[in-house]
Structures are given as structure tokens and as C-alpha cells.
C-alpha positions as CSV (number, residue, x, y, z in Angstrom):
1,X,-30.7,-261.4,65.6
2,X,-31.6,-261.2,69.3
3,X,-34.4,-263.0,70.5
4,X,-36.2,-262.9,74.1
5,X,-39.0,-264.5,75.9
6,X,-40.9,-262.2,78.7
7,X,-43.6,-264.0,81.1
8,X,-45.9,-261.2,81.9
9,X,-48.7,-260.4,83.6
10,X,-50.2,-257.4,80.8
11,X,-49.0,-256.8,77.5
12,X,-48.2,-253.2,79.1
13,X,-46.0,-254.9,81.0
14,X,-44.6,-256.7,78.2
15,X,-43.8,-253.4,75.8
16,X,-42.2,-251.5,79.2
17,X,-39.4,-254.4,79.5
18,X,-39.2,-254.9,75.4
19,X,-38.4,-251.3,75.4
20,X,-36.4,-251.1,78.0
21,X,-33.9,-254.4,77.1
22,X,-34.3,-254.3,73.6
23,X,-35.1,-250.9,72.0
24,X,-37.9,-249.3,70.2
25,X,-36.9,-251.2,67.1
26,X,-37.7,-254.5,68.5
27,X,-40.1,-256.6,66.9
28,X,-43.0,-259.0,69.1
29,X,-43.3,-262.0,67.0
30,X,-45.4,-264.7,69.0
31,X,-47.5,-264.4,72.3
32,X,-49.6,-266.9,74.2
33,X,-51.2,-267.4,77.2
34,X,-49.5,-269.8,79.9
35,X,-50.1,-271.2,83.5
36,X,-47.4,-270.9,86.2
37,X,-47.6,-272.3,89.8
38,X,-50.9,-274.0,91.0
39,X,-51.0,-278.3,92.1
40,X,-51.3,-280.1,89.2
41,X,-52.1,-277.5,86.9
42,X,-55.1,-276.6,89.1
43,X,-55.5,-273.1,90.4
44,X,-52.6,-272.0,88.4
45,X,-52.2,-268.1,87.3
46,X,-52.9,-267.2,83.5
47,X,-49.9,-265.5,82.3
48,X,-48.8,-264.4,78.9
49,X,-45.8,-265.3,77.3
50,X,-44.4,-262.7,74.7
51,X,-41.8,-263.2,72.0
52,X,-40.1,-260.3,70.9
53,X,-36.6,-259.7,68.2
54,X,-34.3,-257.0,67.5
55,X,-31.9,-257.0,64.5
56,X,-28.4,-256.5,65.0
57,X,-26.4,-253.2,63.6
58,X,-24.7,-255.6,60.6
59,X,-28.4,-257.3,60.1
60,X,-30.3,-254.2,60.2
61,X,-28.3,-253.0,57.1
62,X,-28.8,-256.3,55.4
63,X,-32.7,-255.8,56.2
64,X,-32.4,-252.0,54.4
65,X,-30.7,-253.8,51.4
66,X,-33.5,-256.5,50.9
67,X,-36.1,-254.0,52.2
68,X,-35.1,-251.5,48.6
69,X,-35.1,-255.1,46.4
70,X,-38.6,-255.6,48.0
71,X,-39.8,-252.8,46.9
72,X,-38.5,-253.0,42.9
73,X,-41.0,-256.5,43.2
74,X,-43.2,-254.7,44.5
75,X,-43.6,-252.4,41.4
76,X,-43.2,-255.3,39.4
77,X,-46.2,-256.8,40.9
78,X,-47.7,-253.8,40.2
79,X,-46.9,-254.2,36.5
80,X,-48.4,-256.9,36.1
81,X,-51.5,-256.8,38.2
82,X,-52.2,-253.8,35.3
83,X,-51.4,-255.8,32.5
84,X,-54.0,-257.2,30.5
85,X,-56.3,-258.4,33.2
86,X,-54.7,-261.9,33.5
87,X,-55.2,-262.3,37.1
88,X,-58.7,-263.9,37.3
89,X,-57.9,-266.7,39.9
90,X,-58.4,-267.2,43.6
91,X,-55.2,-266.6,44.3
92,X,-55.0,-263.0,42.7
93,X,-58.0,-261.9,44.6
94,X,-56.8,-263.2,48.2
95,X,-53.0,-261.4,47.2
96,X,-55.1,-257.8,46.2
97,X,-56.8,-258.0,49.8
98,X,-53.8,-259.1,51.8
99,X,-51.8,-256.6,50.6
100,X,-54.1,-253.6,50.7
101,X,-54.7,-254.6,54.2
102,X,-51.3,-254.8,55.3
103,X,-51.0,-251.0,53.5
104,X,-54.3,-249.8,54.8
105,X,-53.0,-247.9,58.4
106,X,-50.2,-246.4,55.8
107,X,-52.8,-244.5,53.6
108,X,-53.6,-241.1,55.4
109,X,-49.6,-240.5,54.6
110,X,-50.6,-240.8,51.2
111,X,-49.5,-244.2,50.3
112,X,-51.7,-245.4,47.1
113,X,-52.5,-248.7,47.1
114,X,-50.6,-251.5,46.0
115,X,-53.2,-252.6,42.5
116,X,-52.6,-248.6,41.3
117,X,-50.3,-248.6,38.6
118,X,-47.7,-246.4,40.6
119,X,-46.3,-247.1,43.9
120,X,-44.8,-244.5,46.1
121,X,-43.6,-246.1,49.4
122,X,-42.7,-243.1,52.0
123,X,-39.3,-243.5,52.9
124,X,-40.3,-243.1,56.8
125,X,-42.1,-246.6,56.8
126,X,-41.2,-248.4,59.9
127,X,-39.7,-250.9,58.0
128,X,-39.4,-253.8,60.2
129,X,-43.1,-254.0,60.8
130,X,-43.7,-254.2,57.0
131,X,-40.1,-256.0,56.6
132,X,-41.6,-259.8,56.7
133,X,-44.9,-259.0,55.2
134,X,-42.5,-257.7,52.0
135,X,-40.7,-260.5,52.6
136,X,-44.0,-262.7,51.5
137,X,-45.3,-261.2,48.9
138,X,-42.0,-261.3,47.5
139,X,-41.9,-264.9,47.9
140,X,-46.1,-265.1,46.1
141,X,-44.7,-262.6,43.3
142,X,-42.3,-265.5,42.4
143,X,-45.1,-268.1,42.6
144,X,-46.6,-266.1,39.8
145,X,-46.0,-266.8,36.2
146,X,-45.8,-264.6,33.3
147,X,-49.6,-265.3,32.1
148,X,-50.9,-265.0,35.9
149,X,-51.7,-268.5,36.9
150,X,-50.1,-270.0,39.5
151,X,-47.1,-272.2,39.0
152,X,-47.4,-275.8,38.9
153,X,-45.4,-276.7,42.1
154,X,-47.4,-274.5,43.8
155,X,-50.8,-276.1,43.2
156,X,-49.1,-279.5,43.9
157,X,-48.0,-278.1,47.2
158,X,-51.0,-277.2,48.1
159,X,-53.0,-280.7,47.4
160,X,-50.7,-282.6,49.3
161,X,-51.8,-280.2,51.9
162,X,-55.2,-281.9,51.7
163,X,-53.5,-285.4,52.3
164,X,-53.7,-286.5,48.3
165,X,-50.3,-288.5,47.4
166,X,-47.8,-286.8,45.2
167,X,-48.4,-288.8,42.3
168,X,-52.1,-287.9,42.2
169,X,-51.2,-284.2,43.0
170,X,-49.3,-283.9,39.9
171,X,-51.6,-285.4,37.4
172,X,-54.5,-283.4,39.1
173,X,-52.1,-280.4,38.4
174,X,-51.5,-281.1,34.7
175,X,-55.4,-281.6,34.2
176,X,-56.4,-278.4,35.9
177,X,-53.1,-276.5,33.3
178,X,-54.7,-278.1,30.4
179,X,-58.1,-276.3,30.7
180,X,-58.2,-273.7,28.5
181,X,-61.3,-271.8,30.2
182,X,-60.8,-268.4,31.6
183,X,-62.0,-269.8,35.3
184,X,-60.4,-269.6,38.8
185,X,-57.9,-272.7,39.7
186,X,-60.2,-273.6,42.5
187,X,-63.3,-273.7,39.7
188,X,-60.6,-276.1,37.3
189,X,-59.9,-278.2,40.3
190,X,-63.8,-279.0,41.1
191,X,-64.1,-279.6,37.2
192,X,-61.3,-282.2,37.6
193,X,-62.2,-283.6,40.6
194,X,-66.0,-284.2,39.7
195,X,-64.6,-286.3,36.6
196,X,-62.6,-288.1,39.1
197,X,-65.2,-289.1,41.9
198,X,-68.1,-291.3,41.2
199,X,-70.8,-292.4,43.8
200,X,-73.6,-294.9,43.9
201,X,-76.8,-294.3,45.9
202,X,-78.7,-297.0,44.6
203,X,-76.8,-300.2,45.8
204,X,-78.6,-301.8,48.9
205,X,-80.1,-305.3,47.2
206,X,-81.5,-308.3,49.0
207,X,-78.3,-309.5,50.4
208,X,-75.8,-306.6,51.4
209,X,-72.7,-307.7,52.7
210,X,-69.7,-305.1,53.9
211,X,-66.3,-306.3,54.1
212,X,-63.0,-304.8,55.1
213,X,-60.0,-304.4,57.8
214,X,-60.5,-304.2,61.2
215,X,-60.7,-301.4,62.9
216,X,-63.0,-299.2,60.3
217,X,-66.1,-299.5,61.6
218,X,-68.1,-302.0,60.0
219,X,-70.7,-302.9,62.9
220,X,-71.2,-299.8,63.4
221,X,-72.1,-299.1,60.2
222,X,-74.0,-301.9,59.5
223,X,-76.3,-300.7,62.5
224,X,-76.4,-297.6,61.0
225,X,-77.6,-298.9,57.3
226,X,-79.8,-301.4,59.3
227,X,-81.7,-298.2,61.4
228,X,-82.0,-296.0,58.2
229,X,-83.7,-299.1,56.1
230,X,-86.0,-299.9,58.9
231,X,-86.7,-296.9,60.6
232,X,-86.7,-294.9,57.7
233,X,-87.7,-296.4,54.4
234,X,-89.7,-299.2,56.5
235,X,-88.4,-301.9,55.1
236,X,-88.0,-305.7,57.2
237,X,-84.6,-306.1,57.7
238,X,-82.3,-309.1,59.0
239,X,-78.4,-309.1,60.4
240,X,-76.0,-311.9,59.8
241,X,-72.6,-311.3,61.8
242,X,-69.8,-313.5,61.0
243,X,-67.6,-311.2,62.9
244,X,-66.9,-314.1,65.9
245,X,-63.2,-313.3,65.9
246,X,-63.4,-309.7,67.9
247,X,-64.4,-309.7,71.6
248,X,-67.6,-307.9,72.1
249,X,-68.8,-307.9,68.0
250,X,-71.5,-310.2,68.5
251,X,-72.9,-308.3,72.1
252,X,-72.5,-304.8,70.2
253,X,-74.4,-306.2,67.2
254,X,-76.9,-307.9,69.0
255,X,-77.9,-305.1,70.9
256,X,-78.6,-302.7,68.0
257,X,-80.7,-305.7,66.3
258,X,-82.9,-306.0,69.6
259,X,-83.4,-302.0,70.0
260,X,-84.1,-301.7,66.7
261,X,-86.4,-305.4,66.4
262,X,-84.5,-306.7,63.6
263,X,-84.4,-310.6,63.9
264,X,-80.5,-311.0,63.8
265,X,-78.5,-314.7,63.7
266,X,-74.4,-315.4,64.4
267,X,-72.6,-317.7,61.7
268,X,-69.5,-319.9,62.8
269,X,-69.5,-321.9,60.0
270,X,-70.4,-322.0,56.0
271,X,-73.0,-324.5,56.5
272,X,-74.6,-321.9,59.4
273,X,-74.6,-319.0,56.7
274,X,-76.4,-320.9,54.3
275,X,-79.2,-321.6,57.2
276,X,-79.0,-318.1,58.5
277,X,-79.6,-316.6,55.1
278,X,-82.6,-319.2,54.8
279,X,-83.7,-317.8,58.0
280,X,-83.9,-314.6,57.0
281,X,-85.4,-315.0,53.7
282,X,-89.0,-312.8,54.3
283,X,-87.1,-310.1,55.2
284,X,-86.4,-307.3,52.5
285,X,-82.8,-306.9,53.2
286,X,-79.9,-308.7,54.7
287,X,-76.8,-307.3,56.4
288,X,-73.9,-309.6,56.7
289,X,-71.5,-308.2,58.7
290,X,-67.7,-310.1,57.9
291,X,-64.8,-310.3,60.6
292,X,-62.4,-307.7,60.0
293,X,-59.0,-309.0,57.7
294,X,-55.7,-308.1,57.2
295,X,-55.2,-307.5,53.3
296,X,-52.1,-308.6,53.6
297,X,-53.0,-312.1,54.5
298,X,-54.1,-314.3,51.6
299,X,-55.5,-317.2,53.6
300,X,-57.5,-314.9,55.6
301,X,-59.4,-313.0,53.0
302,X,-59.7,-316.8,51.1
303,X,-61.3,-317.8,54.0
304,X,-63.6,-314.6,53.8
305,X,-64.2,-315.2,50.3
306,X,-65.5,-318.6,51.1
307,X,-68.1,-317.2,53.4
308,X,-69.2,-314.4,50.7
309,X,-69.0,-317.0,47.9
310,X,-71.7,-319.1,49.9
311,X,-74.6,-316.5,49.7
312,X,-73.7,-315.0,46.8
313,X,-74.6,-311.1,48.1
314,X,-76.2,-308.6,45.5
315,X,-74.3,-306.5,47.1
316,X,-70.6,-305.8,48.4
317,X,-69.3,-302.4,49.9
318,X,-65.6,-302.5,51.1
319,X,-65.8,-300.1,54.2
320,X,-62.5,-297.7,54.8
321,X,-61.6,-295.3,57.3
322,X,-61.1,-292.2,55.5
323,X,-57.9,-291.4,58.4
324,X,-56.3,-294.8,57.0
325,X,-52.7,-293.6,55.8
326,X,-52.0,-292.5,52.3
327,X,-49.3,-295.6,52.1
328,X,-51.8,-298.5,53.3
329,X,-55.4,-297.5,50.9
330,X,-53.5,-298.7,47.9
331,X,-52.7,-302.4,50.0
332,X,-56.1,-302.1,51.6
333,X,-57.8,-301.9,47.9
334,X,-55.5,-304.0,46.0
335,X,-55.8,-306.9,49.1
336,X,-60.0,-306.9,48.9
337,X,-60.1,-306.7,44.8
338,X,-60.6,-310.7,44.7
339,X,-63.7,-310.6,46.6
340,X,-65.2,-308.2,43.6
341,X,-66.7,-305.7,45.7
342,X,-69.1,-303.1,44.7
343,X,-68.2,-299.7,45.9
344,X,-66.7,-298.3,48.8
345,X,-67.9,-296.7,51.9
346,X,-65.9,-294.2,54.1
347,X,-66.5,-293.9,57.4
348,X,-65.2,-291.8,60.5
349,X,-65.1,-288.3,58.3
350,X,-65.9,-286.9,61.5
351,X,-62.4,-287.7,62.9
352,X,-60.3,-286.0,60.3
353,X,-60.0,-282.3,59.0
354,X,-58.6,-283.4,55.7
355,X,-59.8,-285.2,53.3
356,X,-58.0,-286.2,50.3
357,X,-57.8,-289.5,50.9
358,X,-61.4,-289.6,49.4
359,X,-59.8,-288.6,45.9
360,X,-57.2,-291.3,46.8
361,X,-59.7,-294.3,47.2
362,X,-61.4,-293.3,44.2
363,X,-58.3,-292.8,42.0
364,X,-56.9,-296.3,43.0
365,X,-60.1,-298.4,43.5
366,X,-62.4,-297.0,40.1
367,X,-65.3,-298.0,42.7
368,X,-68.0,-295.3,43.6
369,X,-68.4,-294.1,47.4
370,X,-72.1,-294.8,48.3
371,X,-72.5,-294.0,51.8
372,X,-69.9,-291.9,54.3
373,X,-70.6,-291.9,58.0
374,X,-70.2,-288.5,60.3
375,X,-70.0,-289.5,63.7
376,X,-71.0,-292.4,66.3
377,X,-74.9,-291.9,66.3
378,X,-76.9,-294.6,64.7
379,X,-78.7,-294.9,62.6
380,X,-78.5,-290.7,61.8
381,X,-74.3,-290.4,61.3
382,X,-74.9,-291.8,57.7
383,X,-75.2,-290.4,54.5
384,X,-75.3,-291.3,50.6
385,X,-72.3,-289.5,49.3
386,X,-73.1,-287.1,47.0
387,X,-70.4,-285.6,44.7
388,X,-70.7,-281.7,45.6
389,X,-70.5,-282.7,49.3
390,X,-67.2,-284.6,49.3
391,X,-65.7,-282.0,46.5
392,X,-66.4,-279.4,49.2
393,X,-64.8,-281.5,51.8
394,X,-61.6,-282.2,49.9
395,X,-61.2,-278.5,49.2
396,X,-61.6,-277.3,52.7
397,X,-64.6,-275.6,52.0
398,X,-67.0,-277.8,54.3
399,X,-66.0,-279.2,57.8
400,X,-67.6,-281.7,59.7
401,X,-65.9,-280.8,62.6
């Protein structure tokens, strides 16, 4: 196979020198625009740069070969898609429209559609425009099994996609199989997931404490809880920050507390928390926020547990970044299981496109999400979690983006 790569100015341009070099029977596979000359990559000209392939004499008899085995599948596709009505799933509706589409500019020569029981492919097709398009829905006939649904490794594949580990995939898989209901996969898989997430709304008490590793975004979040409390459901609320480790966490804290008039005290020492929480008694609520610590390291979340252990909090959310890596939210969990917390709240949805790793924490923690947090703004980039919103997330059918 011959491949070339043209800088043009036009597509015109393009065809006249892929004709030209490579013959009528060449193929453009990619094309995208590009900048040449300029200083810096200022000023610089907008070019495009095509793609193009032609086949060989020896590979253009291999491609008529596989191009007559294409279309045998392609009458058994059309076999089956008459048989029985056993396609009811997603996947059977998005292969009817791809592939009428792809035959659509063929039907004034009389070419019936690919979901009417007969076939007739005229024998003048340019075949190495419909050559890799063949060449797929070879590939999705495979993926299909003898009663229609869509073969195991194939749903697997595609949850991995959304970032859920392999192990979770699978038994996610075998749950969706084992519902009998004559649904679409994508309706099995929200039945399953909504069995798998659960989420807490109601889970603020007198003494609210979030813990968690660094980096997360636990002052923020607390600001965020401490706006939507006081702003919004007028209650008096007080911040505790423990968090005297990280340059700047007191300053950011402090700030928030003063815009929002929230009386606010640091802790240095267990003695200090139990006056600080004395302090604050009259008020409704009150946030501790906790210095951030590495799960991995005992004597740090000891001496966190010491601190928590002192006030005794109603309430205790373990705050995780929802763009934490598959590999660390199982050490992340397992690490902050002594200090009994509550439920779990994800933050930073707003910097990730996928989001299985929601079905992850909730698989390996058994804790319910209560609040997730959308962007920077505070307090309005957080929300209780509720179970259709994050189900739409995982499945790619919401974006936050």
C-alpha cells in the first residue's frame, strides 16, 4: 500500500496532485488543517494537510477477494436482522442507521437497503470507498451473537472505556446477561448500575468534618458546603481548619469565612480543638477542615484520627477526586476506613470526561456519594448527588464539560 502526505493550499489542489501521482483509485484517508512559516507560530499561513492511499496491483486483488467475503456477511447480517425480531438493543438500532447511511448515495442504482431481506450489491460499486466501511460491519456482524445481544467481551470493552477497572466491568457484564427482560443493554446497564450506587442527601449534622488526601479539594469544598448552609438554608455556621501543614490553607480558608461572615478559628493542637469546638458551639453547624494525608502512612492518619476522635463529628465525608487513578481509589478507601467515615464526596467532575470511577468508589467503599462538586465557584459548584445524574454521567449521556 502506498501512502502520501500533500500540504495544500485547497482541497482542489489536493485531488489535481492525488490524481495525478497516484491514480483515480486512490483513497484520502485523513486531512487537517496546519500552520507553516510565521515567528513563533504567529502570523503563520493555514494550510491543509491531506492523506491519501492507493492499493498496489497484488493488494488490490486481495481487497476484491475480501471485498466478495464481505458481502456473503453481509447477507448473513441480513438473515438475521429478519429473523425473529431479536435485535431490540442500542446497538442494533445504531448498526440499521450506520449502514443505510453508508448505502444511501448507492440507492438511485437500485441498491435496496441493507434491513431488506435480499441484498443485491451492483457489481460497479467503487469498492474501495465502501471497502473499509465493509470491513467494519464485518468486524460488528462478529460482535453479534446468535440470539442478537451483544457479546460479552464487547460490553466489557466498552466500560473500561468509561474508566471502570476490569474486574468491575466483568461482573457488571454478567449482571446485565442475567436479566431476562426484553430491554436495550444500555436500559440493563442503568438497572445494574442504580442497584450499585447509593447517595445520601441528608448527612450535614452539628459537627461535619471532611477528611481525605491532599490534593482533592477539601477547602474548597468546605467553603462551598459552608456558602450553601449559610447563604442558602440560613443556617449559623462555624469553620475549624486543622489543615496548618499546607502553605496558604489557613489564608484561603480564612478568606472565604470573612466574605461569607462565618466566625472561623485554626487548631494546632488537640487541646485547641476541643476549645475551638467550644467556641463555636451557638452555631448550627461546624466544618472541620483536616490536613490532607497520605493513606499510605499509618502514623499520619493515627495522628488524624486523634484529632477527629477528640470532637467526636456527627458527621464524616471522605472527599475524592473523581480523576484519582483507577489503581490508587482502592488504597485511598482502604487507608481512611479506620477513621469510620460516613460517605464520600467527589469533587473536580468538571475536570474529567469520564466517569467511571464514580461506580468504582462506590463498588469498593459500600459508602453513599452525598455531594459532587462541578467547578471552582463557591458556594454554587456543589451538588447533592442524585442517582440519575451520576448514572447519566457514567454512561456518557451528560457532560459537565
Amino acid at each position: 500500500m502506498i501512502i502520501k502526505k500533500y500540504v495544500v493550499s485547497t482541497m482542489n489542489e489536493a485531488m489535481m496532485k492525488i490524481n495525478e501521482e497516484m491514480g483515480k483509485d486512490a483513497i484520502i484517508i485523513s486531512q487537517r488543517k496546519v500552520k507553516k512559516g510565521g515567528f513563533l507560530g504567529l502570523f503563520s499561513k493555514k494550510l491543509i494537510e491531506v492523506t491519501a492511499t492507493a492499493s498496489s496491483k497484488e493488494e488490490n486483488e486481495e481487497n476484491n477477494k475480501e471485498f466478495k467475503d464481505i458481502k456473503n456477511s453481509i447477507k448473513e447480517l441480513n438473515n438475521n436482522l429478519n429473523n425473529k425480531n431479536v435485535f431490540h438493543d442500542e446497538f442494533y438500532k445504531s448498526l440499521r442507521k450506520a449502514t443505510n447511511s453508508n448505502l444511501e448515495a448507492k440507492n438511485e442504482e437500485n441498491v435496496k437497503p441493507i434491513i431488506e431481506p435480499e441484498l443485491e450489491l451492483d457489481e460497479d460499486i467503487e469498492k474501495h470507498k465502501l471497502l473499509k466501511e465493509m470491513k467494519e460491519m464485518k468486524k460488528m456482524l462478529k460482535n453479534i451473537s446468535n440470539d442478537g445481544k451483544i457479546k460479552e467481551e464487547s460490553l466489557i470493552k466498552k466500560l473500561i472505556e468509561k474508566d471502570i477497572n476490569e474486574n468491575l466491568a466483568k461482573n457488571i457484564s454478567k449482571k446485565v446477561e442475567n436479566i431476562e427482560e426484553n430491554i436495550e443493554v444500555k436500559e440493563k446497564l442503568k438497572i445494574v448500575m442504580e442497584n450499585m450506587i447509593k447517595v445520601s442527601n441528608d448527612n450535614i449534622g452539628k459537627i461535619t468534618a471532611l477528611i481525605g488526601p491532599t490534593g482533592v479539594g477539601k477547602t474548597t469544598t468546605i467553603a462551598k458546603l459552608a456558602g450553601r448552609i449559610s447563604l442558602v438554608d440560613k443556617k449559623k455556621v462555624g469553620l475549624i481548619t486543622i489543615d496548618t501543614y499546607r502553605i496558604g490553607a489557613v489564608e484561603q480558608l480564612k478568606t472565604y469565612a470573612d466574605i461569607m461572615n462565618i466566625p472561623f478559628r485554626v487548631v494546632f493542637s488537640l487541646k485547641e480543638m476541643e476549645k475551638a469546638v467550644s467556641d463555636l458551639k451557638d452555631c448550627d453547624v461546624i466544618l472541620i477542615d483536616t490536613t490532607g494525608r497520605s493513606s499510605k502512612k499509618v502514623m499520619q492518619i493515627s495522628e488524624l484520627r486523634a484529632f477527629i476522635n477528640k470532637v467526636s463529628p456527627d458527621n464524616i465525608h471522605l472527599v475524592v477526586s473523581s480523576t484519582t487513578k483507577n489503581r490508587d481509589i482502592e488504597t485511598i478507601i482502604n487507608g481512611y476506613k479506620v477513621l469510620e467515615y460516613d460517605d464520600v464526596i467527589m469533587t473536580k467532575l468538571d475536570e474529567t470526561t469520564t466517569y467511571g470511577s464514580i461506580l468504582n468508589i462506590c463498588d469498593i467503599s459500600e459508602k453513599p456519594i452525598s455531594f459532587i462538586t462541578i467547578g471552582q465557584d463557591v458556594p454554587d459548584d456543589i451538588k447533592e448527588a442524585t442517582k440519575d445524574e451520576l448514572i447519566e454521567l457514567i454512561l456518557g449521556d451528560k457532560n459537565l464539560c
